[in-house]
N, C-alpha and C positions, 0 to 999 in steps of 0.2 A: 559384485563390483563395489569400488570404495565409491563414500555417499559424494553429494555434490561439495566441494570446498572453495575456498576464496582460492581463485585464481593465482598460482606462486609466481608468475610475472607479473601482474597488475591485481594491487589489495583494494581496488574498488569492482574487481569483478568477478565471476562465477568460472568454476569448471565443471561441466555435469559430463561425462561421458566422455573426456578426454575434449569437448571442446568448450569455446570461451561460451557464455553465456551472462545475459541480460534478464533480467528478471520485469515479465509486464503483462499487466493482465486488465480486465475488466471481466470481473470474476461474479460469480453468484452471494449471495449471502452467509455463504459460511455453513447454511445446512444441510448440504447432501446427506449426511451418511444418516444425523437427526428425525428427518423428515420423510415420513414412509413414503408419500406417493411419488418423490422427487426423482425422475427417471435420469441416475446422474451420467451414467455414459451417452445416451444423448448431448449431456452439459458436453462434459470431456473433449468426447469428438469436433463438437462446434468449434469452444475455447483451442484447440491443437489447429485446428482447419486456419482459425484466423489469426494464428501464431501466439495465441499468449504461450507462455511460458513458466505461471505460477497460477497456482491455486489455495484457497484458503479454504481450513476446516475445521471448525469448531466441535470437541468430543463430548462437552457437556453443557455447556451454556445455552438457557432457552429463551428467547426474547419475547417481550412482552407487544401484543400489537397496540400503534399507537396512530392515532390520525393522520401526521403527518408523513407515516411509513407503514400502512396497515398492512404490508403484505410483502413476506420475503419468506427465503427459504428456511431462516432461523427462527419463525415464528410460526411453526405447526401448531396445528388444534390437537387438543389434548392425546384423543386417541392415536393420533399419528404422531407424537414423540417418540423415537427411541433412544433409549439411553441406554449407558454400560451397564446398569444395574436392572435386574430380573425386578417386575411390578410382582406381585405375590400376595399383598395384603400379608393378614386381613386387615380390616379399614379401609381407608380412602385417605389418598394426599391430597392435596387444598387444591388439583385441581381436577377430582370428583373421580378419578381412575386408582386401581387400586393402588395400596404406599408401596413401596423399594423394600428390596432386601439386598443392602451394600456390600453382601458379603456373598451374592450371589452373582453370575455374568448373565449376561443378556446374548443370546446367542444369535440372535438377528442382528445385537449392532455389530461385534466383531466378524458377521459376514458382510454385512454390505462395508465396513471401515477396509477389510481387506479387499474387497471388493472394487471399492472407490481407488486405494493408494494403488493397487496393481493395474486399473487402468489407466488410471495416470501415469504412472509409467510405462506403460506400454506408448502410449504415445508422448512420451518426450515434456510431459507437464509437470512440476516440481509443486510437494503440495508442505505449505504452510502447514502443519500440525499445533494446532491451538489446543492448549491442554485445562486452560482455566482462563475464566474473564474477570473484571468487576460484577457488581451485583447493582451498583448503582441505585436501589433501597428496594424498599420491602416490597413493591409488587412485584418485581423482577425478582426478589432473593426466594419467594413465595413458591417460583415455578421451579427451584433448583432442588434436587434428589438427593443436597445434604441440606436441606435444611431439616429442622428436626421437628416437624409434625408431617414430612412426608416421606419418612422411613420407618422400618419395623427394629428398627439397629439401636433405639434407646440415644441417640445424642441430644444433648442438653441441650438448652435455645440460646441462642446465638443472634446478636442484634446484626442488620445487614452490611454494616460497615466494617465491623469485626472480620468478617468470611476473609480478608485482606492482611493476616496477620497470623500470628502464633498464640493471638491470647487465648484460645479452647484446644489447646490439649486434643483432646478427642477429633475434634472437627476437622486439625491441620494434619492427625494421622490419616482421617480420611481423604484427605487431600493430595496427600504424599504417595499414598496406596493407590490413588486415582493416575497419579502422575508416573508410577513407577508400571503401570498396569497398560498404560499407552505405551509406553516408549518400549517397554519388554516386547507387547505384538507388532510393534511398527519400526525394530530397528532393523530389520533383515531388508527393507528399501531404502536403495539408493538415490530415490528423487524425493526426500521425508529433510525437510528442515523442523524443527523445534520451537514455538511461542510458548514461555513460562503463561504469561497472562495477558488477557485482551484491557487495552487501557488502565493498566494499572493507576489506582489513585489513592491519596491520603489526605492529611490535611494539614493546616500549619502548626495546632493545638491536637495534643491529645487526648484533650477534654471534650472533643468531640467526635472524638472516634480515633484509630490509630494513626498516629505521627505521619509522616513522610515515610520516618527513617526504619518504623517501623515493618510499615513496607513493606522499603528495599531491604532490612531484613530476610522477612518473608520471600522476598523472591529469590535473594541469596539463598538461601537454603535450600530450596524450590531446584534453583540450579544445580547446587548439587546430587540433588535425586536424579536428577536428570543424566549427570554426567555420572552416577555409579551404578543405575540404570542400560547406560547405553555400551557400546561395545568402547575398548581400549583404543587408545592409539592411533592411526592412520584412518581407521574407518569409523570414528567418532562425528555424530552427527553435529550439523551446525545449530548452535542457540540465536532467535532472534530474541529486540526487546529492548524494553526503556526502562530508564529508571520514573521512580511512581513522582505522580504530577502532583501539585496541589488543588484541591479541589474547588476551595472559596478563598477568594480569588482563585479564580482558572489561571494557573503556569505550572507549564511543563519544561522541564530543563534536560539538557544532553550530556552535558560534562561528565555527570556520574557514568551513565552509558559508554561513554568512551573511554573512564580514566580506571575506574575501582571496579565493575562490573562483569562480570566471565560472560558477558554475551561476545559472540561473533558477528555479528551483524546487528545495527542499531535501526528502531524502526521506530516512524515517527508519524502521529498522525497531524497531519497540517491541520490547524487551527490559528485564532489566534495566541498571544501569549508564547509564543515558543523563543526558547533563551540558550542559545550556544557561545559559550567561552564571554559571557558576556554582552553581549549584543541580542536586543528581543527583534521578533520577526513579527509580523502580524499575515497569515500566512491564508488570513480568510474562513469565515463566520461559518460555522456548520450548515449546511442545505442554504447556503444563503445567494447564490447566484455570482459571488464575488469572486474576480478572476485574480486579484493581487499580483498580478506577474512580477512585479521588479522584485516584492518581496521573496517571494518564491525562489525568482532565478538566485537570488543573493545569500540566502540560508545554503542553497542546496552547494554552492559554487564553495561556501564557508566549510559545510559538511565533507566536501571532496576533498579536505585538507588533512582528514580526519585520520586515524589509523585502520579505523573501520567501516565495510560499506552501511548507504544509507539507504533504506526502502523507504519510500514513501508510502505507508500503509495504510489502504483503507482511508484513501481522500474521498470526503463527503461534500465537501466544499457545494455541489450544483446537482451531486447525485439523485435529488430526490425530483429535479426535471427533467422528465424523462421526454426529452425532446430536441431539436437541432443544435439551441441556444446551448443546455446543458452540457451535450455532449462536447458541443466547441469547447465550453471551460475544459473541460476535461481533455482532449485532445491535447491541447496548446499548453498545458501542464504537463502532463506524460513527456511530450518533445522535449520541453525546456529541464525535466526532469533525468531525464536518457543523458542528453547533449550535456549536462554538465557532471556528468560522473555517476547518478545515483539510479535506483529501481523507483517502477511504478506500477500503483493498487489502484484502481478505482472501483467502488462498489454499480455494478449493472444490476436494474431493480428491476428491468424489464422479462429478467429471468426470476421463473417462478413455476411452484409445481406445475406440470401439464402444459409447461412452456418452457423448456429448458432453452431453446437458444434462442431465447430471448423475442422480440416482435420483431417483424420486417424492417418497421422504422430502426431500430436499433442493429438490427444487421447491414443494414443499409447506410448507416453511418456511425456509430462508435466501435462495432467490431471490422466496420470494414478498414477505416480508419486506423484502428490501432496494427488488424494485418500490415498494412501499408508501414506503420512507423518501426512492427519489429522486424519485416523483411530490411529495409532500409537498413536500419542499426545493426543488426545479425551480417549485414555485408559489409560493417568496416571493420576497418585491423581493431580490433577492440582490447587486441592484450597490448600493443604498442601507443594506441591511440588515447589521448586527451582532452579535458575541455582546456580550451584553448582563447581566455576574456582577453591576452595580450593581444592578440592578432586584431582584436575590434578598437579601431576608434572612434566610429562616431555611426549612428545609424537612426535612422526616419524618427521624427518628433511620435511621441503618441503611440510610440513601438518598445518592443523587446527584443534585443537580437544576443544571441548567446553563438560559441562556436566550438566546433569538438573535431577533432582529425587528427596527424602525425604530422609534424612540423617537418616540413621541406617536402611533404611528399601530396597530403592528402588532408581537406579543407572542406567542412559543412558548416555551414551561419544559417541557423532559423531565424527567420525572424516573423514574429507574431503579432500582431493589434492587441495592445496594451489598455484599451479605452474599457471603461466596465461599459455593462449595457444601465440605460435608466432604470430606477425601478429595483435596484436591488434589495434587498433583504438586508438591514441595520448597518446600510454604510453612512447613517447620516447620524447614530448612534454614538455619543462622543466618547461611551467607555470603552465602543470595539475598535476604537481607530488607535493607530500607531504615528509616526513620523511622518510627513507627506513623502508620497513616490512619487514615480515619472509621470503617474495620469497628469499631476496640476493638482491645484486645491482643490476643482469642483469634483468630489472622488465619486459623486454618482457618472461621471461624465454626463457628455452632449448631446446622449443617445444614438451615437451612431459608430456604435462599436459594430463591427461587420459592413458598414458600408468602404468604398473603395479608399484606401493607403497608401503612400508611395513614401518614395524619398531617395535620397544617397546613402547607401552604405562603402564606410569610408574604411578602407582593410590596410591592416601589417602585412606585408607577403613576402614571401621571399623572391630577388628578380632574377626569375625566369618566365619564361612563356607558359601560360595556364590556359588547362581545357578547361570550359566552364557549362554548367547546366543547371536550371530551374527544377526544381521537384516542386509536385503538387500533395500535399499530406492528405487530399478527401479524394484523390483519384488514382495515386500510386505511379502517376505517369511523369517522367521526365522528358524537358523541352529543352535542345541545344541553346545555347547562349554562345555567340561571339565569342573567339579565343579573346584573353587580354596579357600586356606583358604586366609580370608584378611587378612589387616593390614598398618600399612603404607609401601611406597614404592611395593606395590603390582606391578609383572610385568607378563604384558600380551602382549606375543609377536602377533604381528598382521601379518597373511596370506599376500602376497604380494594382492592388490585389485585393482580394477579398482574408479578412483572419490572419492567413499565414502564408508562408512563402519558402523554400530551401534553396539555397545556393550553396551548389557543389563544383569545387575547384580545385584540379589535381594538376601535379606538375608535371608538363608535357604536353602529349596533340591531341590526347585521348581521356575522355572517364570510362573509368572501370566499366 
């Protein structure tokens, strides 16, 4: 079957199978196929059950554990790495197992990578193929199987910021052979999209490592291994991917991604500093607890103007609280993320070997939760349907309301608690802040984000008579609401709620 491609009625969306498709997940770390004892079709099965519909996978990148994150699927202990390359010695690589031989395969990983991709497609889950990441410096470049005191293959050494460029010769052939080596075994599936590199990055000076443009060099070229690698024509798989960020000062910009770059699809990870067509977003602090909604909804509404869809990938934003608070940010992003045209990642930490789907608490509300958001979204007309900010004029102080449907017919307005919680992680920090949003100046708020909300939401509609109904996003369940006739200035006074709240309104006596 040809692979999954952008949607030829609507270029903000997926077609896998002959239908529309949404891209969202709350995904493991990236190292199933890596990590020996990772039981990944248990992962699979869960992630299908509660509807995600993407998965991420990392082929060589090994993660260093860090306090703040000591434990994920891409940070196996030594003996349980597996990489494409056969260990063989003799010696020892720096971390104490025998060195690589690059020029040999590893027959364990291309069975479990087959393995992994053909379950996932068996049940309907489209998997990110990450082919290379940053190195991010020397202790992390240390664990990686090109670097050159942990191969028997003679490559020369290579400083860690380098790994990001064409300056070695030798290094970027292995690179290329890595690149052309994946995609050769992984192009006969049709749920396999493409990531040249995880977080590409550069710098402003190249006097301290390679340029920017250097790069997106590097990744251009990258791309093209990729695209003479893969099959011709029609069944040519899709490329995601950004162009490289600057590193000091942290800015990641889009433009390039959308205007000069052969990617298909532009993936972004929400941070601060992010810059489209001009305009910076502050998009919220890594693991910092911070919810930024207004920013968010407003990059991503900018992004859906784009000519290419937008992932939001691999938001870290609360992921490393692994608990009700957390998973809210993370909820209330995916929705506002869907609802305005784009896909959504978020990294779930609570999955881990010999825990593939995840703890109770986390089944019990961010994968249930997000079942709920892609049932939801998977039942509207997605290839006709839009995000729809004309229709909103005015909605509850201290909220977010965004709207997405088919004008004249069919109408959803989330609206979310916008308040951060107290206590956040560097929002009183003056170099992560941006422009004031909707919170108000006091951007830690009042502390009483999750306590009860209401208000009027004030709607454009078309006048005729509407069926109307509440959705619950933690419970999946919908409660009738009073027919109303539209019109403009339509007002729907809102129940006080707890988070979030959906209102769904189709034209006629009936919802779907």
């Amino acid at each position: 079957m040809a692979p999954i491609r952008i949607h030829p009625d609507n270029p903000r969306l997926f077609e896998h199978r002959g239908r529309p498709l949404v891209l969202l997940t709350a995904t493991e770390h990236y190292g199933a196929v890596l990590n020996r004892p990772f039981r990944f079709e248990r992962y699979l099965r869960d992630a299908a059950t509660n509807g995600m519909t993407l998965t991420r996978l990392f082929t060589l990148f090994r993660e260093l554990q860090t306090p703040i994150n000591p434990a994920s699927t891409c940070k196996p202990s030594s003996p349980d790495y597996v990489a494409p390359f056969a260990r063989t010695g003799p010696g020892f690589a720096l971390d104490g197992e025998p060195r690589f031989d690059l020029d040999r395969d590893d027959a364990e990983f291309y069975e479990r990578l087959h393995r992994f991709i053909g379950a996932a497609g068996d049940l309907g889950v489209v998997v990110e193929v990450v082919l290379l990441s940053n190195t991010y410096g020397d202790p992390v470049w240390r664990l990686n199987p090109l670097h050159a005191d942990n191969s028997v293959n003679g490559l020369p050494p290579c400083p860690a910021p380098d790994y990001l460029s064409m300056r070695h010769p030798a290094l970027f052939e292995r690179q290329r052979a890595h690149v052309r080596r994946i995609v050769t075994e992984t192009r006969r599936y049709d749920n396999v999209i493409y990531e040249i590199c995880n977080e590409p990055g550069g710098h402003a000076s190249a006097s301290e490592g390679p340029a920017v443009s250097e790069v997106n060099d590097w990744l251009d070229a990258l791309i093209q291994v990729v695209r003479a690698a893969d099959h011709p024509g029609p069944r040519r798989h899709l490329i995601a991917g950004q162009d490289a960020f600057v590193d000091k000062p942290f800015l990641q910009t889009l433009d390039r991604s959308y205007d000069a770059m052969d990617y298909d699809v532009v993936n972004v990870h929400p941070l601060p500093a992010t810059r489209l067509r001009g305009a910076d977003y502050h998009l919220g602090a890594f693991m910092s607890k911070q919810l930024r909604l207004p920013a968010f909804r407003d990059m991503t509404l900018a992004a859906c103007r784009e000519s290419k869809p937008l992932n939001h990938d691999e938001d870290n934003v609360a992921s490393q609280y692994r608990d009700p608070d957390g998973w809210t940010v993370h909820r209330k992003r995916a929705w506002v993320a869907l609802l305005c045209g784009a896909h959504y990642d978020v990294i779930d930490f609570s999955i881990q070997p010999f825990l593939e789907e995840g703890t109770p608490d986390a089944q019990s509300h961010l994968r249930s939760w997000f079942r709920h958001l892609s049932t939801y979204v998977h039942g509207l007309d997605l290839i006709r349907g839009r995000p729809l900010p004309e229709a909103l004029r005015s909605w509850p102080p201290g909220t977010v309301a965004v709207a997405f449907g088919t004008p004249g017919a069919d109408y959803s307005f989330y609206v979310a608690d916008a308040r951060e919680y107290r206590g956040v992680r560097d929002l009183d920090d003056p170099s992560a802040e941006s422009a004031p949003d909707e919170t108000g100046p006091d951007e830690t708020g009042p502390g009483e984000a999750g306590t009860p909300i209401g208000g009027a939401l004030v709607l454009d509609l078309p006048e005729a008579p509407l069926a109307a109904g509440a959705f619950d996003p933690t419970t999946g369940s919908t409660a009738a609401l009073a027919g109303l006739q539209g019109g403009p200035a339509t007002r729907i006074e809102l129940a006080p709620f707890r988070h979030d709240v959906v209102i769904r309104l189709t034209v006629g006596d009936d919802l779907p």
